[in-house]
Backbone as numpy.savetxt, mean C-alpha at the origin, in Angstrom:
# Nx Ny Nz CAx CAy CAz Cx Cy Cz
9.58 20.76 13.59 10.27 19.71 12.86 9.27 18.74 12.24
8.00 18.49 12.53 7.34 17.73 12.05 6.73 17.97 11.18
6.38 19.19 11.00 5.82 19.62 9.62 6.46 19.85 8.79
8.21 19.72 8.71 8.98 19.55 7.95 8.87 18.54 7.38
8.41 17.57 7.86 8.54 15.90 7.84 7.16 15.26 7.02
5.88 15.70 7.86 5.30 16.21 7.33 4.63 16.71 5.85
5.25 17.68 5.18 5.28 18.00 4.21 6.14 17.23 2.98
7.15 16.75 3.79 7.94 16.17 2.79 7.32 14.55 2.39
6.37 14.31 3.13 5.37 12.89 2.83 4.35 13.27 1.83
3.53 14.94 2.08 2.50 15.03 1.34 3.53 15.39 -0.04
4.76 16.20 -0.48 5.10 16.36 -1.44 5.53 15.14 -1.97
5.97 14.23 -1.64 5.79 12.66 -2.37 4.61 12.22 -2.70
3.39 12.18 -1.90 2.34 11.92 -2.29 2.07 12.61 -3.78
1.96 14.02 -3.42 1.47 14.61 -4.63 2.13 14.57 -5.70
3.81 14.24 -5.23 4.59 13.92 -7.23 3.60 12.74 -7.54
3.87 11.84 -6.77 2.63 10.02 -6.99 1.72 10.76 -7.74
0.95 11.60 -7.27 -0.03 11.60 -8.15 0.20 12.24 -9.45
0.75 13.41 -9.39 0.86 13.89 -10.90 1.50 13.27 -11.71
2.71 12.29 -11.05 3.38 11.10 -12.41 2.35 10.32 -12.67
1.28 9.73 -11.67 0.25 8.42 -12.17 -0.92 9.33 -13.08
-1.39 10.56 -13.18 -2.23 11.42 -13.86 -1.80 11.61 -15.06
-0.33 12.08 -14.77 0.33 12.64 -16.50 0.43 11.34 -17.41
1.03 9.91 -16.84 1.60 9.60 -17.19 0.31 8.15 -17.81
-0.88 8.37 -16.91 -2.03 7.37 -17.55 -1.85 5.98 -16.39
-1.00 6.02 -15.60 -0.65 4.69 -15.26 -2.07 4.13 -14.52
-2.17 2.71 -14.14 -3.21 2.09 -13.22 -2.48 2.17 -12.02
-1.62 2.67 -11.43 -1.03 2.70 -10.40 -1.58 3.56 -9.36
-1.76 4.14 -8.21 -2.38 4.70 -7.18 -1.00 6.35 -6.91
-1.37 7.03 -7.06 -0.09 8.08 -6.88 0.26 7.89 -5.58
-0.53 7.51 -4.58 0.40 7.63 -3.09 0.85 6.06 -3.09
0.92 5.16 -3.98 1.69 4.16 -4.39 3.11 4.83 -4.76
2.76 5.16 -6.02 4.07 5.67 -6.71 4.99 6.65 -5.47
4.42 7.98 -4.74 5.14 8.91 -4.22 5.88 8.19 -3.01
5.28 6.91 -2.78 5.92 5.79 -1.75 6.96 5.48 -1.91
7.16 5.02 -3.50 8.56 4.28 -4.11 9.18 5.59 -4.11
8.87 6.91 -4.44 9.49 8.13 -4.80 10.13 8.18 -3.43
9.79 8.23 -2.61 10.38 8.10 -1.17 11.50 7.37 -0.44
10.96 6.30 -0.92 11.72 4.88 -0.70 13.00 5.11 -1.19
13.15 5.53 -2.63 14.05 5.76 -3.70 14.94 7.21 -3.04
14.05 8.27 -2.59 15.06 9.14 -1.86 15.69 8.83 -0.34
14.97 7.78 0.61 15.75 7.43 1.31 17.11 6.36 1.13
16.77 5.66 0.28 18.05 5.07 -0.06 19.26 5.85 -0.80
18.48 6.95 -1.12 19.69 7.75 -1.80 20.63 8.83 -0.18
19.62 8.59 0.50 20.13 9.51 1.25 20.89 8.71 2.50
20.45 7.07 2.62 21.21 6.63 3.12 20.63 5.90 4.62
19.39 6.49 4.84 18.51 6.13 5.92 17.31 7.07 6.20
17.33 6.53 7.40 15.46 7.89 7.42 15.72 8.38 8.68
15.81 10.32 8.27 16.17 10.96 9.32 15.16 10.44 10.77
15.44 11.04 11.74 14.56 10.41 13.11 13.32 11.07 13.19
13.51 12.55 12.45 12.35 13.43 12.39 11.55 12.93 11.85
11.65 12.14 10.42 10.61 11.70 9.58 10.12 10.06 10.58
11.04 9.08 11.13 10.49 8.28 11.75 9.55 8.33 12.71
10.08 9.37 13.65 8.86 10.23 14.23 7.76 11.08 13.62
7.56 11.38 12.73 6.37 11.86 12.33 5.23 10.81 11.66
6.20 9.79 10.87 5.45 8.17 10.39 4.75 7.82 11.45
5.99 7.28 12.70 5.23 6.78 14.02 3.85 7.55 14.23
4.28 8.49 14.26 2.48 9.39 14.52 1.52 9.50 14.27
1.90 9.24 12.73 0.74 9.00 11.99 0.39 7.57 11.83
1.29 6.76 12.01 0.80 5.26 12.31 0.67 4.63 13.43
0.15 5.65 14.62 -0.53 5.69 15.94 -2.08 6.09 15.77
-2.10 6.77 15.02 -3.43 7.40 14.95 -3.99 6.82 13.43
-3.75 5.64 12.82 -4.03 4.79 11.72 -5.54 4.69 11.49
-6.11 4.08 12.83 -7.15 3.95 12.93 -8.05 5.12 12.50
-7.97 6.32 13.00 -8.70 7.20 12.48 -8.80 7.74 10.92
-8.24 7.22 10.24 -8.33 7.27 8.49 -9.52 6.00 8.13
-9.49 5.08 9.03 -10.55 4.30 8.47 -12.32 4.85 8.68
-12.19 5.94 9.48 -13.32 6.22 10.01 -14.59 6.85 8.44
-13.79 7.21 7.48 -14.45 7.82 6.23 -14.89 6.68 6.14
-14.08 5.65 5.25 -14.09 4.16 4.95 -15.84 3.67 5.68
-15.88 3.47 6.41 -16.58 2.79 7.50 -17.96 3.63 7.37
-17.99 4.81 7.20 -19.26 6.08 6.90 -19.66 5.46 5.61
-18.54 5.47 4.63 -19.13 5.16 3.31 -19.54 3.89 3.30
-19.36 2.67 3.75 -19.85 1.26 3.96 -21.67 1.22 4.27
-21.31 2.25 5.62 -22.78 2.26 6.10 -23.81 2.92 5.32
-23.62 3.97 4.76 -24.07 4.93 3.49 -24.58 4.22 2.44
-23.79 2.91 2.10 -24.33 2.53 1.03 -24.80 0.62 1.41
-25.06 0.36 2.11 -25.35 -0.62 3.06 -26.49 -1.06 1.95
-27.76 -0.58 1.88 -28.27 -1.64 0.91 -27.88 -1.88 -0.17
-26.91 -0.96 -0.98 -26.52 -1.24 -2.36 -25.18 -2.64 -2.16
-24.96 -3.10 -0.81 -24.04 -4.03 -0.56 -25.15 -5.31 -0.08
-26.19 -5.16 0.26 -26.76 -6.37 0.26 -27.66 -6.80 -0.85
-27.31 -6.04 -1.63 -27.63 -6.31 -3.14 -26.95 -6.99 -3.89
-25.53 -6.72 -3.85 -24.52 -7.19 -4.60 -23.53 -7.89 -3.41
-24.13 -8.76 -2.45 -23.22 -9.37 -1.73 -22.94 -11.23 -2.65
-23.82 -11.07 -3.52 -23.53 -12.42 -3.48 -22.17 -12.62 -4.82
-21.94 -10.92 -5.08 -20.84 -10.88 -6.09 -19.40 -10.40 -5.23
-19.54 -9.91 -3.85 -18.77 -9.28 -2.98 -18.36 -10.86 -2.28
-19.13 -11.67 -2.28 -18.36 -12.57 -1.09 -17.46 -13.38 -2.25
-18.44 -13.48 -3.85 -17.22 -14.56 -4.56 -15.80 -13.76 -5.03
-15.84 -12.88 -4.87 -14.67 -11.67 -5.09 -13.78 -12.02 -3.94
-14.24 -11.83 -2.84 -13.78 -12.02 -1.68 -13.00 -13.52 -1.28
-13.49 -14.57 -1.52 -12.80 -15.73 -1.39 -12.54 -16.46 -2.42
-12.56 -15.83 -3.76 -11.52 -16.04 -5.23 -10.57 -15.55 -4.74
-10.66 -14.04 -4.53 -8.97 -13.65 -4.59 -8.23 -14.41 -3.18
-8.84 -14.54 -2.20 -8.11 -14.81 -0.89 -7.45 -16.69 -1.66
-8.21 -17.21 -2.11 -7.27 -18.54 -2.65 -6.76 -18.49 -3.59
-6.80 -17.19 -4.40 -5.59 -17.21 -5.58 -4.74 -17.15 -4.52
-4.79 -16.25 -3.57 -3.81 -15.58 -2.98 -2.75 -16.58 -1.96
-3.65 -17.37 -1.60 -2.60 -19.08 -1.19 -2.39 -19.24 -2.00
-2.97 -20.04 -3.42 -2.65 -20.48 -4.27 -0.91 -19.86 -5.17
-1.01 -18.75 -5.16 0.23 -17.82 -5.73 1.54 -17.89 -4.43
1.11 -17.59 -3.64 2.35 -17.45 -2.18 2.40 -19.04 -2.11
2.04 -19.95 -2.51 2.64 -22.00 -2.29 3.15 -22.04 -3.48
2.94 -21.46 -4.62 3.72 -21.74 -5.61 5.08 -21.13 -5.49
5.18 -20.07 -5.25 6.15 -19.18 -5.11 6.89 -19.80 -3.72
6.65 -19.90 -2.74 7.46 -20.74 -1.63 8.07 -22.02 -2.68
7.09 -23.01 -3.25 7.60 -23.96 -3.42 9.07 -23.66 -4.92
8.84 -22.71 -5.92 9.61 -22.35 -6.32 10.69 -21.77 -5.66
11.19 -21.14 -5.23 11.92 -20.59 -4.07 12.56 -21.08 -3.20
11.72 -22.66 -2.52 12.58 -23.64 -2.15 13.56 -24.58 -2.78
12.93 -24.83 -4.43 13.67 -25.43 -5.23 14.84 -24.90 -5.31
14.92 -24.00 -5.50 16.25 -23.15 -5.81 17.64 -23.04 -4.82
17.48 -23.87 -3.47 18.50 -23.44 -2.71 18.53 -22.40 -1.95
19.17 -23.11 -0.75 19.84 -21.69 -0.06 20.35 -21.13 -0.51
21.67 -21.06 -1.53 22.73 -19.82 -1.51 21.53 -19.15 -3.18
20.08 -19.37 -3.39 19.88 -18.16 -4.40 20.11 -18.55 -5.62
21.11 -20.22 -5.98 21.13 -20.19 -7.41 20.44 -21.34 -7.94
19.57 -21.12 -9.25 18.35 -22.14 -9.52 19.24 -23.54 -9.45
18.54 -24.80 -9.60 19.32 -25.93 -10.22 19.78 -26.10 -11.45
């Protein structure tokens, strides 16, 4: 049953990719085959237990996908203390856009009311 489940994650993945390839997008295909997913579980009404169980599994063992990640960091280790002083302003630009955008958006959002309709 799980490689039913299984498969039916990598065949979303791989539509993601061939719609984001064919189609030119900047989007990530296992982005897109996500929503493709998303979009067939709501059509179907929920998420069988097989597929929750096979997610769970693979998001038990999460950690081990970072392990490439972490090879390639070290691999290229001096070409990052080269360009750290462009990696850290990257790094704490986006992290205060990133307050900066989520307080605007709260504070818009609060304006608006509980029941959802603007003033």
């Amino acid at each position: 049953m799980v490689l039913k489940y299984l498969t039916v994650l990598l065949v979303c993945q791989l539509l993601g990719e061939v719609i984001s390839r064919a189609a030119g997008l900047p989007v990530p295909g296992p982005v897109i085959g996500m929503a493709l997913l998303f979009v067939g579980l709501m059509l179907r009404g929920g998420v069988p237990d097989g597929l929750r169980t096979t997610a769970g599994g693979l998001l038990d063992h999460l950690g081990l996908l970072f392990v490439p990640a972490g090879v390639g960091v070290m691999l290229h280790l001096p070409r990052l203390a080269d360009e750290y002083p462009a990696i850290v302003t990257a790094l704490i630009g986006s992290t205060l856009l990133a307050i900066v955008v989520t307080g605007v958006i709260i504070k818009l959002m609060s304006r608006s009311g509980q029941d959802g309709t603007t003033p």
